[in-house]
N, C-alpha and C positions, 0 to 999 in steps of 0.2 A: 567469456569470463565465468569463472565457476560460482555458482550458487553458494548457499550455506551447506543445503543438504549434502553434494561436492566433500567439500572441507570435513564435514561429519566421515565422511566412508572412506577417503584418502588419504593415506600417510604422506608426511615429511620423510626426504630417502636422507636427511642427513640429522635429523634429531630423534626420527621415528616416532614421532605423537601423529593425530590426524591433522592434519592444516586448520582446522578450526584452533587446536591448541598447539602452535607451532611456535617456539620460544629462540628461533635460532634469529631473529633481530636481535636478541637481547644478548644474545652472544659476544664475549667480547675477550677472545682466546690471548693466552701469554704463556712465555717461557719461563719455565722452571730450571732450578739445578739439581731437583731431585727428580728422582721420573716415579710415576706413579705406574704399578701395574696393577689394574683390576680385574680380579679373580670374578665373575661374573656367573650365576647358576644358571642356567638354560630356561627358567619360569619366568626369573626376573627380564631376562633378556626378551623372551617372545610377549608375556602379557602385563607387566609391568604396566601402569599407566603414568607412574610421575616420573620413572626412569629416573633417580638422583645420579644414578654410575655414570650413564651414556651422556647425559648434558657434561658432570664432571671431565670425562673423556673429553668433549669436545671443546673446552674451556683452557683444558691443564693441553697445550701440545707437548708437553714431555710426558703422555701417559700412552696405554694403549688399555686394551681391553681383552683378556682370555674369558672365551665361556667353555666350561666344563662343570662336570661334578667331583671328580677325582683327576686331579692333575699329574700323578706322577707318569704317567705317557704318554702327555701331551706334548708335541715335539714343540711349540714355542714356547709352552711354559719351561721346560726344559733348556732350551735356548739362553732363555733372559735368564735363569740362575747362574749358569756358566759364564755369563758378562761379568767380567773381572772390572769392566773400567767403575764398575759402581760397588760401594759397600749396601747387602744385600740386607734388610729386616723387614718384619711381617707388624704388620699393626692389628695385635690384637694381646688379648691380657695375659697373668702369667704371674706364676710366682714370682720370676726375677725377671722383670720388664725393666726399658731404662726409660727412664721419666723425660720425654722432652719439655715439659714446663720447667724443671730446672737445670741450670749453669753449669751442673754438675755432671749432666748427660754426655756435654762434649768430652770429656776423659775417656768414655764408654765406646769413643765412636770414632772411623779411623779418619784421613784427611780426605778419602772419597767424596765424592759426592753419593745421597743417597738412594737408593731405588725403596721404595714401598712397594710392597705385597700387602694391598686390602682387600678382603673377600666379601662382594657383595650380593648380599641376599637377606630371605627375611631371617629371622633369628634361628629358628630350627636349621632352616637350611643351610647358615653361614656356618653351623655347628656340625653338621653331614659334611659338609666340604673340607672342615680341616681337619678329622675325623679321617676321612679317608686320604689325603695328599699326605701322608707320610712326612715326603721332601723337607713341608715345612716345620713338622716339628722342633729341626735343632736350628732354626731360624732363628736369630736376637731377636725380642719381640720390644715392640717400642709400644709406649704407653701415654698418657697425657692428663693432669688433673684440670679439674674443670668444673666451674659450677654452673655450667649452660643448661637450659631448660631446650631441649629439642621442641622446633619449630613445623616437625611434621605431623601437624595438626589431626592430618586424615588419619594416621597409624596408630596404633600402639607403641607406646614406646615403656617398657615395665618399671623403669624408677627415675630422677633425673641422673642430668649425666650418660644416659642410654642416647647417641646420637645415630642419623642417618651416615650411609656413608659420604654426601657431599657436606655435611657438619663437621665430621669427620677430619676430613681431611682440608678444608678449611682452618681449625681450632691447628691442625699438623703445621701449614704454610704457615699463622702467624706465630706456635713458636719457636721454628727453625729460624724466622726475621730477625726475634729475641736471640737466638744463639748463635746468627753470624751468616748462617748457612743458607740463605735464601735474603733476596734483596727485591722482594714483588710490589713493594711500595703501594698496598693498598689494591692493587689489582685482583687478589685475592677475595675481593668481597663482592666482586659478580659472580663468582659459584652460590653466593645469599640470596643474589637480586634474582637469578633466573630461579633459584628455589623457592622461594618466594611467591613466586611469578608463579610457578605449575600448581602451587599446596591451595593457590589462592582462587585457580581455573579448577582445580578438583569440588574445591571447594563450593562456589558457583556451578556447575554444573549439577550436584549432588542437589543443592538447593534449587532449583530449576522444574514446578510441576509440569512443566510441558516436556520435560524430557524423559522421554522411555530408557530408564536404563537398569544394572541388575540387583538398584536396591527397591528391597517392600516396604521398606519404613525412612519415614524423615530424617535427614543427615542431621547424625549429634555427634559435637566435640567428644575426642580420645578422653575426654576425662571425666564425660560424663556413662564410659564404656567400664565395663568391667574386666579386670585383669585378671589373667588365669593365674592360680595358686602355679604351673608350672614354671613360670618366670624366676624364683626364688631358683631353681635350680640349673638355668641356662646358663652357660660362659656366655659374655658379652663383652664388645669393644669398646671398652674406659676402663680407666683405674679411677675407683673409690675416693677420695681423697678423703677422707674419713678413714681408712686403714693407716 
């Protein structure tokens, strides 16, 4: 039987946390009619510790996962653009994004079923990634109003409405339910409970004087952090609803 110290130094080979914080009990995967693909940075992928992508991954089975920085030579990202069976958009903002909060979007949108393109990483880097992937540029880009206060306690998030990517694409599944196009009946809000479950293990551990780890100072809430003046000038995933 493995010890704690064990679980401290061993990964999970299917959620990739260390076995002390392994969240794949909480797991409770379902099918979608949209497919998700996430655009993944290579930092978030190796040192990430809450992983929101990779639990999402493993939650949404109509998703996969590309890591890269610049996709346009990546041969599956490449692959899945060419997938004709799906109508193809990126979730991310835009002067002319189509609002899935409202009724109006389905006019916008063919009778496919839809594939998302969400690029996960922290803010600078989701903004290198699509910066460099060209491809996506002439992408529809789909967008979503929303007065959610994002629940990733441990991060920065620079205003509300700024969501993680498993918020994200959460806020996405309930309102395609609203527009016809998804039928998940509530299954959708275990991408919450397992987010939840990690924000609240970071959380606890952070607090924990017996644990050596690579913070100097006592864990204090995102809100009690300061936000850098550069946030006022990052693109970011949501539409305003205030514009």
């Amino acid at each position: 039987m493995k010890g704690e110290n064990d679980q401290k130094l061993n990964l999970c080979l299917t959620c990739r946390r260390r076995l002390l914080t392994c969240v794949c009990s909480y797991l409770q995967p379902f099918e979608t009619n949209s497919r998700f693909i996430i655009l993944m940075h290579p930092m978030e992928f190796k040192k990430e510790k809450v992983g929101t992508g990779r639990f999402t991954h493993l939650i949404l089975k109509n998703s996969e996962i590309i890591v890269d920085i610049g996709f346009d030579q990546n041969k599956r990202f490449l692959e899945v653009l060419a997938d004709q069976t799906y109508q193809t958009v990126i979730l991310y903002p835009g002067e002319e994004t189509i609002d899935l909060s409202h009724a109006g979007s389905l006019q916008k949108l063919s009778s496919k079923p839809l594939q998302f393109i969400v690029i996960d990483g922290t803010w600078p880097c989701a903004k290198k990634m699509m910066k460099l992937t060209t491809s996506l540029h002439t992408l529809p880009r789909v967008s979503f109003d929303t007065q959610r206060i994002s629940e990733f306690t441990v991060k920065h998030q620079p205003m509300p409405g700024c969501l993680s990517t498993v918020e994200s694409i959460h806020q996405v599944i309930i309102d395609l339910n609203k527009l016809g196009k998804e039928s998940s009946c509530g299954l959708e809000d275990n991408l919450m409970v397992v987010f939840r479950k990690t924000v609240q293990q970071q959380i606890d551990l952070a607090n924990d004087p017996e644990r050596q780890g690579y913070r100097k100072k006592p864990y204090r809430p995102s809100s009690q952090r300061k936000i850098s003046k550069k946030w006022q000038s990052r693109l970011l995933f949501f539409k305003n609803s205030d514009e």
